[in-house]
N, CA and C atoms as a LAMMPS dump frame, in Angstrom:
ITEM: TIMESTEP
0
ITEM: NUMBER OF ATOMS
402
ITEM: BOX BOUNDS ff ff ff
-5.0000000000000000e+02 5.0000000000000000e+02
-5.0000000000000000e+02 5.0000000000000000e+02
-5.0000000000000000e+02 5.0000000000000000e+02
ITEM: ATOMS id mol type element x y z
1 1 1 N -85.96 115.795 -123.962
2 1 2 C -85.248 115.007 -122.982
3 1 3 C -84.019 115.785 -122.503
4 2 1 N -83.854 115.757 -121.034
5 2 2 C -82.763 116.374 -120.769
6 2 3 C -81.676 115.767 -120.719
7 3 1 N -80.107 116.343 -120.849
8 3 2 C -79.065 115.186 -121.14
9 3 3 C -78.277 115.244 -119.579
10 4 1 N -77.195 114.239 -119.897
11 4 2 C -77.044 113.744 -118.512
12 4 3 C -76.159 115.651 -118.463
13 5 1 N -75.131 115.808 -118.897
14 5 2 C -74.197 117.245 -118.853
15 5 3 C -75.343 117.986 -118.38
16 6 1 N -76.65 118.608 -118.803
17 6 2 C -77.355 119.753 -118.409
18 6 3 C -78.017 119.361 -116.708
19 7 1 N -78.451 118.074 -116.186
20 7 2 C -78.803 117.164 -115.284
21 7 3 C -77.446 117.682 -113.945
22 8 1 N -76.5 117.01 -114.568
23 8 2 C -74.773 117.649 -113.596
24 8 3 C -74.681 118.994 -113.873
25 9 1 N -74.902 119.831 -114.513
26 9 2 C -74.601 121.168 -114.248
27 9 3 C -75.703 121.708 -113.147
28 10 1 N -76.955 121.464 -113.644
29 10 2 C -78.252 121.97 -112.923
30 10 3 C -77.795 121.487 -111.214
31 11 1 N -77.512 120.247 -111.332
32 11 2 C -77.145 119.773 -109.885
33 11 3 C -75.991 120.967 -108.891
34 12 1 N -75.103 121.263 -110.08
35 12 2 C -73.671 121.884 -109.804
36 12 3 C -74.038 122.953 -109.136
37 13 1 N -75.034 123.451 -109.939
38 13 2 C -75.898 125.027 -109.921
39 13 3 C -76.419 125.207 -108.401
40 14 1 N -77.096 124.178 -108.554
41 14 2 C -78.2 124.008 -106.582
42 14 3 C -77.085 124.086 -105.89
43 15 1 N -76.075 122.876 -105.838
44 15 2 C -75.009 123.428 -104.473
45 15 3 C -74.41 124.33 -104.294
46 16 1 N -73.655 125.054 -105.622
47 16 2 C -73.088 126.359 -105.762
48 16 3 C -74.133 127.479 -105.129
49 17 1 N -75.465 127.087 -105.059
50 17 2 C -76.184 128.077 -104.417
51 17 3 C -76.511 127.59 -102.671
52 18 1 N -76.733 126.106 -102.542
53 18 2 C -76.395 126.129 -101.592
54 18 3 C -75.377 126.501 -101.015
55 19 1 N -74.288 126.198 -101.001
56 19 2 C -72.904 126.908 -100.371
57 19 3 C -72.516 128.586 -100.295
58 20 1 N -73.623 129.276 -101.643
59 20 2 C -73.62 130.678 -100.839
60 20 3 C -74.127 130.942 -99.331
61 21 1 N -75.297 130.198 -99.822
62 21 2 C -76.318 130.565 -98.673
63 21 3 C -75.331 130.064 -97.222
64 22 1 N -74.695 128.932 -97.513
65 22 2 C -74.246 128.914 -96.368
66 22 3 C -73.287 129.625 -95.554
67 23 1 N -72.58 129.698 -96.559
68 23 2 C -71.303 131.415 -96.648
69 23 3 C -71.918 132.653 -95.862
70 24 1 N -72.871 132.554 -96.744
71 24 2 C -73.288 134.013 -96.34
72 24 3 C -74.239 134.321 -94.787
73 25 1 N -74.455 133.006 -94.548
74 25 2 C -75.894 132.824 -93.262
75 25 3 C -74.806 132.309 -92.308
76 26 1 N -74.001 131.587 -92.072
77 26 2 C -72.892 131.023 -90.852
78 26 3 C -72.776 132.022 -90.153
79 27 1 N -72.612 131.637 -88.716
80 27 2 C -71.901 132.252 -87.775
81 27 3 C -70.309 132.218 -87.955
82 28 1 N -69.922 133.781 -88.01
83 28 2 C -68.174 133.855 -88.421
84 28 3 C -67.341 133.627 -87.446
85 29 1 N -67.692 133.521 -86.16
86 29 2 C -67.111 133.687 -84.873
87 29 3 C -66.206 132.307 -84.94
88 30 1 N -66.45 131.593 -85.007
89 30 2 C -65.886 130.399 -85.222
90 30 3 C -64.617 129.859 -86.707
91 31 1 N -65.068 131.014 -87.359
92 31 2 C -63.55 130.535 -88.55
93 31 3 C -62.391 131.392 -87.752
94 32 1 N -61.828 130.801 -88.455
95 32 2 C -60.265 131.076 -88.225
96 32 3 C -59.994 132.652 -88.735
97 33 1 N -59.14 133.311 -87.832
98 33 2 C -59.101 134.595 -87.949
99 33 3 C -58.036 134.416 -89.532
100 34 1 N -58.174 135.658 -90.682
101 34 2 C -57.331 135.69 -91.681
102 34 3 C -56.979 137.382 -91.909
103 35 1 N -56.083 137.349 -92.645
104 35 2 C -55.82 138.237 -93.149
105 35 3 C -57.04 139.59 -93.187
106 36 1 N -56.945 140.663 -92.702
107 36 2 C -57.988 141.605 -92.693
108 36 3 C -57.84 142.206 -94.701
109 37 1 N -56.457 142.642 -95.083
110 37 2 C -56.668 143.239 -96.216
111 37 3 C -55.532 142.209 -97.385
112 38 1 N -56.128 141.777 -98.497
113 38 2 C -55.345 141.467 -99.266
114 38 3 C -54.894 142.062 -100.785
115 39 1 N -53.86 142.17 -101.011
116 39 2 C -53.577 143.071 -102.14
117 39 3 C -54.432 144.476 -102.041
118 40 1 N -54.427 144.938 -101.168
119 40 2 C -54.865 146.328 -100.688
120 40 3 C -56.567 146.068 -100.453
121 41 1 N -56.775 144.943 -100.904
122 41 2 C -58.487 144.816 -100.881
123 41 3 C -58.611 144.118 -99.886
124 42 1 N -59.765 144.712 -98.961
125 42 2 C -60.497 144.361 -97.708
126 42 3 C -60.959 142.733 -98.44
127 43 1 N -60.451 141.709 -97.126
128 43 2 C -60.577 140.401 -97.603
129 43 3 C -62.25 140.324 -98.053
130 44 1 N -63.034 140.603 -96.762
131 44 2 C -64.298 140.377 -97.136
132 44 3 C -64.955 140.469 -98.67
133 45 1 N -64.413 141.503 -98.854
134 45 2 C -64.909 142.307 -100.39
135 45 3 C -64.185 141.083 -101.34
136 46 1 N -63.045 140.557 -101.122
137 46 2 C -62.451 140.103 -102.44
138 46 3 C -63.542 138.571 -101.545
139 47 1 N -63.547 138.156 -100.805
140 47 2 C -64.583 137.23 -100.938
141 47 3 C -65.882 137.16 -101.477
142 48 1 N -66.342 137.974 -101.002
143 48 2 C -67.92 138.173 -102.014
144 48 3 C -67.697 138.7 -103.231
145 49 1 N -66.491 139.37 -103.965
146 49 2 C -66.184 139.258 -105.748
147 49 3 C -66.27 137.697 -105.893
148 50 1 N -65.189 136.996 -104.865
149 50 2 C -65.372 135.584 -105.285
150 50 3 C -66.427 134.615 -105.228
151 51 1 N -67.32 134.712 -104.569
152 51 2 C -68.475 133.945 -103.854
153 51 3 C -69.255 133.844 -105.672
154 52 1 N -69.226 135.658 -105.635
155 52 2 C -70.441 135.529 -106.895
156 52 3 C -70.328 135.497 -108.57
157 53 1 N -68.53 135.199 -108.694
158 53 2 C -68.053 135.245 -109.654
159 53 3 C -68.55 134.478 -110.801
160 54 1 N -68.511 133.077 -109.86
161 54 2 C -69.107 131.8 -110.905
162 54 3 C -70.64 131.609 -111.027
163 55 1 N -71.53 132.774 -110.437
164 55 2 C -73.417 132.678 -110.753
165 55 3 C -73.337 132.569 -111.89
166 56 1 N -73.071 133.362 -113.168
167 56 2 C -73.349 133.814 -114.332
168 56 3 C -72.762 132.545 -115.095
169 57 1 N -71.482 132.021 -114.898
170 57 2 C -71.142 130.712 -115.664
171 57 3 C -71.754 129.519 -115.018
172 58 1 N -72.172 129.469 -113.75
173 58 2 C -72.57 128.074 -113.434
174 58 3 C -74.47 128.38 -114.03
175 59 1 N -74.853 129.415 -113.95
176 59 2 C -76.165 129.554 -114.91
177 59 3 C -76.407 129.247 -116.085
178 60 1 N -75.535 129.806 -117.388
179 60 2 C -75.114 129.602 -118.628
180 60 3 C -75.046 127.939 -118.883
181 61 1 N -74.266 127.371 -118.131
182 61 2 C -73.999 125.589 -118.147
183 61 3 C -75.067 125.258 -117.336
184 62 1 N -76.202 125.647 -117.074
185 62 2 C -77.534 124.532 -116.71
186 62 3 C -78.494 124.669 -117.193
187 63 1 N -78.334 126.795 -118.034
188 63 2 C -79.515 126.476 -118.872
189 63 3 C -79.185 127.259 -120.039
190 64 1 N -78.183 126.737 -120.764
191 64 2 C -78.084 127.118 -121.781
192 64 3 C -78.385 126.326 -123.031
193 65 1 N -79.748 126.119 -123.284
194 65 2 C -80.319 125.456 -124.617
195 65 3 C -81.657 126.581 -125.431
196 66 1 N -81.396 127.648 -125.147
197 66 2 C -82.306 128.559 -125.683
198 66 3 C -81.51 130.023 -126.841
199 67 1 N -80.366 129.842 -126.587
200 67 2 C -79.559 130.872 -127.316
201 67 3 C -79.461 130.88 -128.339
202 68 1 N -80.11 130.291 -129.079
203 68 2 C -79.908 129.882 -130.978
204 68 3 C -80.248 131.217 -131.344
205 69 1 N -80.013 132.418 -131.19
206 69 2 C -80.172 133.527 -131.9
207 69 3 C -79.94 134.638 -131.332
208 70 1 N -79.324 135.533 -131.457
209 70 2 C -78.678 136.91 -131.007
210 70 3 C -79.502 137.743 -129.813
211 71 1 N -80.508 137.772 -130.492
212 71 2 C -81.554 138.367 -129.548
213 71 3 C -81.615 137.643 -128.033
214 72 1 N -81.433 136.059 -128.103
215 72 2 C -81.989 135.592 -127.203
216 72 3 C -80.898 135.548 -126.171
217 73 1 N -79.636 135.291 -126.407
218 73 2 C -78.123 135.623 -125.853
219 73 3 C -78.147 136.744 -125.176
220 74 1 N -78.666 138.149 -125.608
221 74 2 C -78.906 139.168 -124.824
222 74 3 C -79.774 139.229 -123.928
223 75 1 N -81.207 138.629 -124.161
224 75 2 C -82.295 138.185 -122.782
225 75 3 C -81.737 137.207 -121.555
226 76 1 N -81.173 136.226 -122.436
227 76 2 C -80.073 135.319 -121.365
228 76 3 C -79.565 135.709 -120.501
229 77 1 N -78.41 136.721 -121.259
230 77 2 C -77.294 137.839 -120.561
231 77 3 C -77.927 138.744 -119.234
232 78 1 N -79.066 139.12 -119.67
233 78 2 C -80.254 140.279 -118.76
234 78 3 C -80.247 139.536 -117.951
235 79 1 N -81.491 138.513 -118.259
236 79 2 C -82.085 137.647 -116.943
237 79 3 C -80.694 136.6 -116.118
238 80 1 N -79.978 136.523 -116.562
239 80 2 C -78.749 136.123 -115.753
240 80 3 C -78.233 137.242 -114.995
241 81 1 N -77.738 137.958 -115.55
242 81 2 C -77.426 139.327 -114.775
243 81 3 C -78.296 139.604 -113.508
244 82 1 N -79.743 139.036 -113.757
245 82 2 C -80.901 140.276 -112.822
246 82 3 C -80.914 138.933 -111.689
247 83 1 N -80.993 137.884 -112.258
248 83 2 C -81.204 136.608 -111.121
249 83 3 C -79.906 136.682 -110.361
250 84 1 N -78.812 136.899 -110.673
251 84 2 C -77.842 136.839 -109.982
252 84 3 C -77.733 138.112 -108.93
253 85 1 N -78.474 139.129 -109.766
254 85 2 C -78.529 140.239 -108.708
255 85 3 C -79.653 140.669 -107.617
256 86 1 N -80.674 139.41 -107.916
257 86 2 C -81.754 139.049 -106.91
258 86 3 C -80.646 138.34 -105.628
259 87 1 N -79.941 137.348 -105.901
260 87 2 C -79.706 136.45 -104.96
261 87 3 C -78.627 137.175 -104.121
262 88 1 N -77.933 138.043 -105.105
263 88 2 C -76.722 138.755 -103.97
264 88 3 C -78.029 139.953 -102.639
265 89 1 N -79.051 140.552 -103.791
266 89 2 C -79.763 141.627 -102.611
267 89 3 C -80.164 140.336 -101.731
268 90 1 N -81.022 139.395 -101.917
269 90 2 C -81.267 138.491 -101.192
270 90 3 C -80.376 138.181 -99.855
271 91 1 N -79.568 137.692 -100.151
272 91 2 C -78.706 136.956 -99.076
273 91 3 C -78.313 138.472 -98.295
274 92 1 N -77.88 139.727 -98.83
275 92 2 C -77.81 140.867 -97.629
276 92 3 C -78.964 141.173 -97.159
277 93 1 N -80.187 140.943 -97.537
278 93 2 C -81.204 141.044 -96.618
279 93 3 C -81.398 140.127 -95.798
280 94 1 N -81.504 138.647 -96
281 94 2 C -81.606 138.149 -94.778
282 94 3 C -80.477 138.464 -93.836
283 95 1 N -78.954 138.613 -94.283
284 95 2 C -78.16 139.049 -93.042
285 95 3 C -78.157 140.009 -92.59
286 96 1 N -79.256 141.323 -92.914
287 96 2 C -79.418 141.943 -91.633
288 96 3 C -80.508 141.489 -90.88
289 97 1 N -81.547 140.684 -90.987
290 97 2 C -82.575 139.673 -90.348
291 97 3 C -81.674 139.036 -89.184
292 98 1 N -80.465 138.924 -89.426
293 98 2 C -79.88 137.648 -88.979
294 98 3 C -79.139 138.423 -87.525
295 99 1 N -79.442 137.655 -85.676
296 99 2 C -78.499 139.072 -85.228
297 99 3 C -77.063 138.777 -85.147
298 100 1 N -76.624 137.656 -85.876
299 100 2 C -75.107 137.651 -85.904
300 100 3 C -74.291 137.957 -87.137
301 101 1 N -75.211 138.493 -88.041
302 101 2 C -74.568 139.061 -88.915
303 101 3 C -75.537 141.072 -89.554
304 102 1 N -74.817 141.296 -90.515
305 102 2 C -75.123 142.618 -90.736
306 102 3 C -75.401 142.747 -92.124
307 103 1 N -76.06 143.744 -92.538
308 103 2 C -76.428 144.049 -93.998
309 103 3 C -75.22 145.059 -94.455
310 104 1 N -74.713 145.004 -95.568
311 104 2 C -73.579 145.798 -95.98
312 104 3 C -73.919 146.209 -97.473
313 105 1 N -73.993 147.58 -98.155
314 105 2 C -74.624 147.917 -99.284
315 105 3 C -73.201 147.876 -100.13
316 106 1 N -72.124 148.282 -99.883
317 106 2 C -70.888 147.99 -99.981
318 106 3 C -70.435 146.205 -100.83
319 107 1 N -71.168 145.714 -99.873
320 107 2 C -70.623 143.882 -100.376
321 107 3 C -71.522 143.629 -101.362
322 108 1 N -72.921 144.297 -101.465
323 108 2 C -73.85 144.407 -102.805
324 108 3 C -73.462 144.813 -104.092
325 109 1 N -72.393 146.085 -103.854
326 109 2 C -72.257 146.271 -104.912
327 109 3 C -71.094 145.192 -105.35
328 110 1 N -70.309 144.913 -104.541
329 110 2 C -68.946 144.284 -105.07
330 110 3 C -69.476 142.864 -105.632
331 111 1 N -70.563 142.427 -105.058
332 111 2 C -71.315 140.992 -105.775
333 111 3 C -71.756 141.506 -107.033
334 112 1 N -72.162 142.525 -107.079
335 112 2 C -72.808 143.342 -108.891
336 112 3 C -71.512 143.428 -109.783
337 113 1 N -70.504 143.73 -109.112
338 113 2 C -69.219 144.218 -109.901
339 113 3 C -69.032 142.49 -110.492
340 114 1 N -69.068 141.338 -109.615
341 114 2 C -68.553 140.123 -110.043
342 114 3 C -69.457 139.51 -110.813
343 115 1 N -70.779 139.475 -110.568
344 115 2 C -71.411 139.029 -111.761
345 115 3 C -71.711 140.062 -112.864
346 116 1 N -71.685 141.233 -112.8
347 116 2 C -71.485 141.997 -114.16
348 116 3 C -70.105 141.453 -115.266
349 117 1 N -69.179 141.61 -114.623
350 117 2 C -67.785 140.602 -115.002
351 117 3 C -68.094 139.231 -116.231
352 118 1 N -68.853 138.892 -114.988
353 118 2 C -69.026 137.524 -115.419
354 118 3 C -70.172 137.114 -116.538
355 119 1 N -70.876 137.795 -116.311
356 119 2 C -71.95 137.753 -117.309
357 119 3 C -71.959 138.326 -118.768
358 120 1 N -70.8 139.51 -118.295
359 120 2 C -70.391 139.731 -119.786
360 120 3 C -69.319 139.149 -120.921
361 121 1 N -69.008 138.374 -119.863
362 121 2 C -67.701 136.918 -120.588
363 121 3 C -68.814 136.439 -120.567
364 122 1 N -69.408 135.352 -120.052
365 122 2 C -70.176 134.844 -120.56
366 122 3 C -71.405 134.85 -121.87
367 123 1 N -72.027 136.104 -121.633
368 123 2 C -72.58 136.807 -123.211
369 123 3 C -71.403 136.868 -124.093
370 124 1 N -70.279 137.132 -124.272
371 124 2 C -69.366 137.127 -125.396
372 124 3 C -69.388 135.803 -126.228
373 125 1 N -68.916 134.913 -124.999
374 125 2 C -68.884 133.321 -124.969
375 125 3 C -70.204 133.046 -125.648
376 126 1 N -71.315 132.924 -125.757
377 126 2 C -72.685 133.004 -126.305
378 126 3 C -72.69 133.331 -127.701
379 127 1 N -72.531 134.749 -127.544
380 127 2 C -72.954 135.287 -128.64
381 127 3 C -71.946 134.654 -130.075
382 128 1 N -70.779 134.559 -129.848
383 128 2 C -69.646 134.287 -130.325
384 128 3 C -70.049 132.533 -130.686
385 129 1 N -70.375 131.531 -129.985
386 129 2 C -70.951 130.074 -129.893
387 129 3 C -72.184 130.52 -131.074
388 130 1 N -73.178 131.426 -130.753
389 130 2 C -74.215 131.063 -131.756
390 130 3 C -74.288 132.04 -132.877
391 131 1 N -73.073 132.704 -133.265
392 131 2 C -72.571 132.787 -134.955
393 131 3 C -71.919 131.983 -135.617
394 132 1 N -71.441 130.975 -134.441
395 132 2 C -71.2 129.532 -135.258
396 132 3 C -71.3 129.013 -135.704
397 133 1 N -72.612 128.631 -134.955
398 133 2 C -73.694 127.773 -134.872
399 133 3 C -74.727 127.796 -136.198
400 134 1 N -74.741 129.081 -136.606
401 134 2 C -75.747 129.721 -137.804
402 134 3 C -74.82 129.771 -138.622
């Protein structure tokens, strides 16, 4: 049986992915012009660190009921890592599909840099939970 917490995260999970998609697929012409560079970092870039920061923790909290053992924390860690790095190539491929937006190999990697980040706090967080646990 699933509990209501894994039910609200899983939910949390879908919109957090909806709202990339929408991020990433919108026409920009229409937001409000901002800041081009912040703290020396090109805004765009520190947006897509941010966009993809929370994949790896909002993943962990919808499906984390399989980690009861070391080994499996590290497959977790992988296949979180690799799904998160499906959805960042994903979304730059459809925006070069797209003709109001562009493909950038650049914003790929900086989405890899944020869920690498993240996924490895999160595996700590794991691994650390199920020596507890045992």
């Amino acid at each position: 049986m699933t509990s209501t917490k894994t039910i609200l995260s899983r939910i949390l999970f879908f919109l957090y992915l909806a709202a990339i998609a929408f991020l990433c697929f919108m026409k920009v012409d229409k937001m409000p012009e901002i800041q081009r560079v912040i703290f020396g970092i090109p805004a765009d870039k520190l947006a897509h660190f941010l966009m993809f920061l929370p994949f790896p923790i909002l993943a962990f909290l919808a499906y984390d009921h399989v980690t009861d053992k070391p080994w499996r924390c590290v497959l977790f860690a992988v296949m979180n890592f690799l799904c998160g790095a499906a959805v960042a190539l994903l979304t730059e491929y459809i925006q070069g599909l797209l003709p109001y937006r562009s493909r950038d190999l650049a914003d790929f990697k900086v989405d890899l840099l944020a869920i690498g980040i993240s996924t490895l706090l999160v595996f700590i967080i794991d691994i650390c939970h199920t020596r507890n646990r045992n």
